[in-house]
C-alpha angles and dihedrals in degrees: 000000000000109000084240139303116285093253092064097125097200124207104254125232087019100173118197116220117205114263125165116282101248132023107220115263110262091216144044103296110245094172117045121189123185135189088316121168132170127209119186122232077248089069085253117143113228106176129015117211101308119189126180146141121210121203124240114258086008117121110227134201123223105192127176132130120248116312097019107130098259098117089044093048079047100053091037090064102043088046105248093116132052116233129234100212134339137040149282133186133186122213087330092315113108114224097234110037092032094025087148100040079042102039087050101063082057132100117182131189106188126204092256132069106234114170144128104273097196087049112097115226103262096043089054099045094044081051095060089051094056088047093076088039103258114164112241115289116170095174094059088050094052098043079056099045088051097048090052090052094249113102091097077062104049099118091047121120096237088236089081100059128097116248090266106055087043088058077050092049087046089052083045093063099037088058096047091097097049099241119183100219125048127196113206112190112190096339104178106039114142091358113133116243101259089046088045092049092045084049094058095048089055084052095051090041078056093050090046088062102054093272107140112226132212125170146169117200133159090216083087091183083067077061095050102040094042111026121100087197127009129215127201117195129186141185081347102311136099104242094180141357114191137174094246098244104039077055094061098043086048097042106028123109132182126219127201111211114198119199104217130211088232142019121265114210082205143352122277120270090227093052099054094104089069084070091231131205125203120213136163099037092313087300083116147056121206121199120184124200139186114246091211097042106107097235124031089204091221090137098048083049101062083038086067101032095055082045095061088040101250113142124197125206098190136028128187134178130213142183127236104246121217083251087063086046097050098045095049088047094055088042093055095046086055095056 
């Protein structure tokens, strides 16, 4: 996962205050991970001593730059990866001792999109199911087919799709066998907007319905806007694990940008302890509070801004968004 797209405009001076690692999970754990770790034949160090517990019908975030260990947590739990050391157990069944009661319960949508080409949709899709074992259903495939929007493409090789029919066809399979858990890596990569916005509503209409959703995407405001909790990783370790609001109430900061008259070249001696920020060619002041602080110390602010004779013709507010939190988290855990 790219660290973030060259327009991010991040709050300055966002500082991070300690908080416990992870918040509980607000619901009956379905996924358990204790104290797992993964080490390469190469000697390199995957994953550092994860634990988490995600709770059963939430959506949860997994967030972490490149390189970060999400794809390896992923493929541990859904046994496709053998684990160094730890545990991890699925809906009660340990991937190792119980891999087929566990891997069951699982539903994965990789990255790539690996599937017959020459296959049409609901051939491949009907496939996946028999390969768990499922008796024939044609109505659930077809309940499925019709809430992913492909059910008017069913008899299409999948050659002929675009790439994002073929990511639905993709969700499609990994829900034939009627998992409750579904893993989404990277969902909506190279899928245009409408068909990305058709696809999360699929997801919400699963969640909605007892399916348990985790998901890893670089389009962190799909995080922000669908997640019940959020996770960050880096170099291999969960830094945080946060019930999404009380993240934003913890994390989020507001800045007030004022458009000035003229241009300053720096920013006042008497107003440093503002803590002021220049922006636009020195045509604008940023100050950033904290929105739990008990006061904002606006007022004390233009107080010392008429004093030292700056006048402003414009003010905005705005809000830290989970991108601006993300991206100082992983900077900081890089320091």
């Amino acid at each position: 996962m790219n660290a973030g797209p060259p327009h991010w405009r991040l709050a300055p001076n966002l500082a991070i205050r300690p908080f416990p690692l992870a918040s509980p999970s607000p619901m009956q754990p379905v996924i358990s991970v204790k104290n797992l770790s993964k080490t390469y034949a190469s000697g390199f160090q995957a994953l550092k001593d994860i634990n988490l517990e995600i709770g059963k019908g939430e959506i949860f975030a997994l967030l972490g730059p490149n390189g970060a260990g999400k794809t390896t947590l992923i493929s541990i739990i859904c046994g496709i990866v053998t684990p160094s050391s730890g545990s991890v157990t699925v809906d009660g069944h340990d991937i190792i001792t119980d891999y087929r009661a566990a891997r069951a319960e699982i539903g994965l949508v990789p990255q790539e999109l690996t599937a017959d080409m020459f296959e049409n949709v609901w051939s491949t899709v009907s496939f996946s199911r028999g390969l768990w074992g499922k008796w024939d259903n044609p109505a659930y495939i077809e309940k499925v087919l019709k809430d992913l929007s492909l059910w008017d493409k069913k008899d299409d090789k999948l050659m002929t799709l675009s790439g994002g029919m073929k990511r639905r066809v993709l969700i499609a399979k990994a829900l034939a066998h009627e998992p409750t858990i579904l893993f989404l890596d990277e969902p909506t990569a190279g899928v245009d907007v409408e068909l990305r916005q058709g696809m999360w509503q699929a997801v919400r209409a699963l969640r909605d319905a007892g399916v348990t959703i985790i998901l890893t995407t670089h389009y962190i405001h799909e995080a922000e806007d669908m997640a019940d909790r959020i996770g960050v990783i880096n170099k291999g370790e969960l830094i945080l694990v946060e019930d999404k609001a009380e993240l934003m109430h913890k994390l989020g900061k507001k800045q007030l940008t004022l458009q000035l008259h003229q241009a300053l070249d720096k920013v006042p001696a008497e107003l440093a302890s503002h803590h002021l920020a220049l922006a636009n060619g020195g045509s604008e002041l940023i100050y950033t509070y904290d929105t739990q602080g008990p006061r904002t110390g606006i007022t004390g602010l233009l107080t010392d801004l008429s004093a030292a004779g700056i006048r402003f013709k414009d003010l905005d507010t705005t809000q830290s968004s989970l991108e601006d939190i993300f991206v100082d988290l992983v900077r900081q855990d890089r320091q």
